[in-house]
N, C-alpha and C positions, 0 to 999 in steps of 0.2 A: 217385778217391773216397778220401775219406783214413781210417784204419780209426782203431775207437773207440779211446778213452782206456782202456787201464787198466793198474794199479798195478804193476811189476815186483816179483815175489816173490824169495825169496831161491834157491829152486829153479829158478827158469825164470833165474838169472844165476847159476845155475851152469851150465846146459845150456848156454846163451852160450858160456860159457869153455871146459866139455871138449867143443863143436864145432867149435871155431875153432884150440883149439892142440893138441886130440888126434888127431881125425878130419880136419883140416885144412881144414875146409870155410870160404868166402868168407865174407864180412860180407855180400854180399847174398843168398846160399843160406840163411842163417840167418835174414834177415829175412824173407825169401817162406815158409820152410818152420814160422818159429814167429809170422808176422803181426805182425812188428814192423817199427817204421821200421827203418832201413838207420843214419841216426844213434842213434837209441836201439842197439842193437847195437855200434855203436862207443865211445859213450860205457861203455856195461859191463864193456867191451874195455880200456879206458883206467883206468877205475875198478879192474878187476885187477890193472893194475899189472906189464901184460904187453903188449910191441909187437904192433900190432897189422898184419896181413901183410897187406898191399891190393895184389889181384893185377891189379886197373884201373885205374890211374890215372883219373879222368873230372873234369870240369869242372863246378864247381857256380855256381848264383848269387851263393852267400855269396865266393865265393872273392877278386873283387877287395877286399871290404870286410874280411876278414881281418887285416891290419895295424894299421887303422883301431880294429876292436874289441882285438885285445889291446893296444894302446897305452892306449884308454878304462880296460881292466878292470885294467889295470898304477896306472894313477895313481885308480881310482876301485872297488876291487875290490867293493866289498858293492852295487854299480850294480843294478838291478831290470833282469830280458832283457826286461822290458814298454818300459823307458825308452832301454835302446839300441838297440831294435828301432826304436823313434821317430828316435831319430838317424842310424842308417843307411838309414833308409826314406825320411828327407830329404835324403841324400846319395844317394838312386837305388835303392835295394834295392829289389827286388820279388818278395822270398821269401813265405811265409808265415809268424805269426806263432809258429804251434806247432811247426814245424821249426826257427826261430830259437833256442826258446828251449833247444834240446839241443844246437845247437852251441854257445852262451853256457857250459852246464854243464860242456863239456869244455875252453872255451878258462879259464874263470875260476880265477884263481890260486889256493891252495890253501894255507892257512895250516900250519906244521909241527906237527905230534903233539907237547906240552907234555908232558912226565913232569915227574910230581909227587910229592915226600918224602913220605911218612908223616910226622903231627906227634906227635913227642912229646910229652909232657906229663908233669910230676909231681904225684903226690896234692894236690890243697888247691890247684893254682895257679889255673886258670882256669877259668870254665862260656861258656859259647854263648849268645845271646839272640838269637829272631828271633820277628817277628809272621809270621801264616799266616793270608788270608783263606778263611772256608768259606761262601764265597755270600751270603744273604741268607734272614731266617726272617721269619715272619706274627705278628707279636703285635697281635689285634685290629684293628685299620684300619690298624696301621702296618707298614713293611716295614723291616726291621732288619739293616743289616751287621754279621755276625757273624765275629770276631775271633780267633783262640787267639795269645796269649803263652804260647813257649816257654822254658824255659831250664834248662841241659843241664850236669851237672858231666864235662869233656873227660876228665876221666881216667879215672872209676866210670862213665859214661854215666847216672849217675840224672837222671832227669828233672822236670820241673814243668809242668803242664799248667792254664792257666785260659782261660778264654771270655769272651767280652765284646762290649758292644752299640757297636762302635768302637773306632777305636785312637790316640785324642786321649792328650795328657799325663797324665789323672788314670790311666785304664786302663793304661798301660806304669807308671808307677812302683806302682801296686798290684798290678802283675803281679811286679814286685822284691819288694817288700814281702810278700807270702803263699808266694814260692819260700826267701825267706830264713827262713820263716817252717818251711815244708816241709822245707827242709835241716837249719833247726837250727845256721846255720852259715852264714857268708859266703864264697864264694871272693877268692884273692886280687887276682884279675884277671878282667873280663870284657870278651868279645869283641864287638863290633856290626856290623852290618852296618851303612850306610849311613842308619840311618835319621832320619828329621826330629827323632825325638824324643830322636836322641842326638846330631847331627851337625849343627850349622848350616850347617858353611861349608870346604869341602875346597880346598884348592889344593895338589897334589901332597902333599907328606908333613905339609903344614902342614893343623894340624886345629881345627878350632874348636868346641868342644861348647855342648849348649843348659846355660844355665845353673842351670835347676834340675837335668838329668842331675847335674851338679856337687856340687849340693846334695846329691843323693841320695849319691852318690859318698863326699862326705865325711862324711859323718852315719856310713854304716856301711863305710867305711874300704877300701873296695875300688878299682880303678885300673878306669877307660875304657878301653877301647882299639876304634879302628875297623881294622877287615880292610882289606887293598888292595883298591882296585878290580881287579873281574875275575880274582878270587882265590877259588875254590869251593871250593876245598880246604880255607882258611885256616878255614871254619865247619862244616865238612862233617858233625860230630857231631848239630850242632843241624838241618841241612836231612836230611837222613837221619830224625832225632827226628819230625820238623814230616811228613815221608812213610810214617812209619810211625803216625803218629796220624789223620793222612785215612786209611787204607786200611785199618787194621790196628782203630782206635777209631770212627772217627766214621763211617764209612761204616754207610749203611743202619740208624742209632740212631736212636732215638725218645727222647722229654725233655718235659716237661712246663713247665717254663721255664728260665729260664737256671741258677738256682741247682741244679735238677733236673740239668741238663747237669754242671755243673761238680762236684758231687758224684760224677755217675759217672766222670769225668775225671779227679778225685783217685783214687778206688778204682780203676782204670786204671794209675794210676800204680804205687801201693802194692801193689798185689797180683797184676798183670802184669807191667809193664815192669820193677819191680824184681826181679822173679827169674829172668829171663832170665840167659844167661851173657855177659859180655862178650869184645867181637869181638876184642882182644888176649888174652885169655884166658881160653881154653874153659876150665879148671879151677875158675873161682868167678863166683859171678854177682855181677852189679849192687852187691846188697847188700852180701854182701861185700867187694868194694871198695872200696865208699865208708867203709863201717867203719874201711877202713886208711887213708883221707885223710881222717877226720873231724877227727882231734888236729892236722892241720896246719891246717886251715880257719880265719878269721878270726872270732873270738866276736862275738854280737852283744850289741851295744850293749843299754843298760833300755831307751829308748823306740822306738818305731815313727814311722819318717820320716812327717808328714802328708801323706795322698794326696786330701783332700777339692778336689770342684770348688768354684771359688768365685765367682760371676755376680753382678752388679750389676743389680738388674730395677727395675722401678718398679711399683708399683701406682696402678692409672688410677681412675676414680670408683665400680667395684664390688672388694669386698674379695676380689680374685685377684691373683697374681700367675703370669706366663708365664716356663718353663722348659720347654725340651728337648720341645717341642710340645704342653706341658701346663698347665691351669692352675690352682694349688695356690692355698687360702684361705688369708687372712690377717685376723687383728680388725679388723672395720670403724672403726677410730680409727686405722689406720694409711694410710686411704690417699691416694690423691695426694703419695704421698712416696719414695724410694728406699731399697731394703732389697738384702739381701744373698742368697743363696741360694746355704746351704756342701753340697754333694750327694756322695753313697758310691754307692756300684753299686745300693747296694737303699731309702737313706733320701732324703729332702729335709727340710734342714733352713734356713729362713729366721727373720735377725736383725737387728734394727735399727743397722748401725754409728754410729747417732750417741749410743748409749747408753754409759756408759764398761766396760760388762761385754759389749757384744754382746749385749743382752737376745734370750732365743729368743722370735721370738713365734709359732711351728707347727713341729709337726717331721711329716710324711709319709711312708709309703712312695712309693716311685719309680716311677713307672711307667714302661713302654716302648708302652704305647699311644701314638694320638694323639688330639690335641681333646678331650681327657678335662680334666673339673673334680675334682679329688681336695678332698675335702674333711673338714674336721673339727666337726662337727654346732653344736659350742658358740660356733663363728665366727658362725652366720647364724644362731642363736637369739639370740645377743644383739644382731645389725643388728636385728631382727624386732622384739624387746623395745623397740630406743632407738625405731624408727619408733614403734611401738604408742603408746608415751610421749608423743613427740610431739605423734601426730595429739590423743591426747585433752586435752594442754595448749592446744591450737588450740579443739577444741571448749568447751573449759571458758572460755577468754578470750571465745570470740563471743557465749556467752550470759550474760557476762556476772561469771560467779563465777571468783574469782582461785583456781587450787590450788598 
């Protein structure tokens, strides 16, 4: 009968280790007397980092297939013990599979411990940028992935914290555009991780950014740069940042809507995280520091790089048009035509591009509901109006009198 599953503690692998190389007792004394397998015991054995004394020699069924799997796990190391259990079960094994998969864990090769430099960094050079998803929220019928852009000045550790209903292109550069806005100040250089919205196309050191990142890039005069792949270190300020705002912020808050959210987010920033001390030094906080990289920091520009979404819709035979699972009125003489919908985190604004000014013709708050009609009253008093007109030029011809 084989004894249940459970989870090795860190205490019961110690007992392991000072029964086996203090008191001297066998791998299978230890197994009978604390109800572990006989492999599980070895492998703990082995994970110590201490020979392990087998005073039996005995004969297992893995044993002729031994060769076989470390040549597999040599050429194919991150292999699943579900899929070479398969393979050596087709070559004849007739172990079982939960004992299999502890001898996998002691045979499998075992990548070197990587040390990692502290990164330095000077005042004003560079900040951190990463998205953090935080699940999914309820706004009226719709179900909303909810977003935080972070970004992180490497040297002060000050922070930027905003929220958002997705993390498509308008949200990442409005997420640039209100942290530049927060700092007061541009750094010299920012760091990315791999993402879609900064990164198209990687091949080893060759890097190819999205082109508007660029835009943004040169508008306020700061340099791209992507981190190596499989390099945690290289961002570590901003994923640290992004783990102390789950745990530390967001955890267990309440919020009324998103601007709700992001409000407390900002004050979060400002009047928590900024006065902590920083982790290079305990002598001055956040604040502080940034104070002393403000004068090197990059000035910003007069205007604000445009972060508006921009959609091509159509309105069909009643005066709406459809966005973002909603649909917003438009003057009944426009439709059956294609119009434009320029949208911000909280407005919709729709305009005629065939006008030579981009005529507005509605401007809306945003919803994140869905199936929702947002509308603007003076849209469908005047459909109402031209019908009303209509029908009684109809009436007025049938019987006769021209008006």
């Amino acid at each position: 009968m084989s004894l249940p599953f459970r989870p090795m503690s860190a205490d019961e692998s110690a007992a392991i280790l000072r029964l086996h190389h203090v008191e001297g007792w066998p791998v299978g004394t230890i197994a009978d007397q604390l109800g572990r397998h006989h492999d599980t015991v070895e492998r703990v054995l082995v994970h110590g980092g201490l020979p392990v004394d087998k005073q039996v020699a005995r004969s297992r069924l893995v044993d002729p297939f031994l060769p076989f799997i470390q040549e597999t796990l040599a050429k194919y190391p991150r292999l699943r013990a579900s899929r070479l259990w398969g393979m050596v079960r087709g070559r004849g094994y007739t172990g079982s599979k939960s004992g299999f998969r502890a001898i996998v864990s002691r045979l499998r090769p075992r990548p070197k411990a990587e040390a990692y430099l502290r990164r330095a960094v000077l005042p004003g050079e560079e900040a951190q940028v990463d998205w953090a998803h935080f699940g999914r929220i309820t706004v009226g019928r719709a179900q909303r992935e909810l977003f935080a852009f972070v970004m992180v000045m490497a040297y002060s550790r000050l922070r930027f914290v905003t929220f958002s209903m997705g993390a498509a292109m308008p949200s990442f550069l409005r997420g640039h555009v209100e942290s530049f806005r927060f700092f007061n100040a541009v750094p010299r250089v920012i760091l990315y991780d791999n993402l879609k919205s900064a990164v198209l196309e990687r091949a080893g050191d060759a890097i190819r950014f999205h082109p508007t990142m660029l835009a943004l890039a040169s508008h306020y005069r700061f340099e791209p740069r992507a981190c190596a792949p499989y390099r945690p270190n290289e961002k570590g300020r901003v994923e640290r940042a992004i783990r102390d705002v789950r745990e530390g912020f967001f955890a267990a808050r309440t919020f009324t809507s998103l601007d709700d959210l992001n409000a407390q987010a900002r004050a979060f920033c400002e009047q928590i995280a900024k006065e902590r001390r920083v982790p290079d030094a305990k002598d001055k906080t956040i604040a502080d520091a940034y104070l002393e990289e403000l004068p090197r920091l990059v000035v910003l520009p007069g205007d604000h790089f445009p972060v508006e979404e921009q959609v091509t819709v159509r309105a069909g035979k009643t005066p709406y048009v459809r966005f973002d699972r909603n649909d917003y009125s438009v003057p009944h003489v426009h439709v059956q035509r294609s119009l434009t919908v320029i949208a911000t985190h909280d407005r919709v604004r729709i305009v005629d591009p065939t006008t030579p000014t981009d005529e507005t013709l509605a401007d809306h708050p945003r919803s994140y509901d869905r199936d929702q009609r947002v509308e603007q009253p003076e849209h469908l008093q005047a459909l109402v109006e031209d019908k009303r007109r209509a029908h009684q030029t109809r009436v007025s011809q049938f019987s006769g009198v021209v008006t």
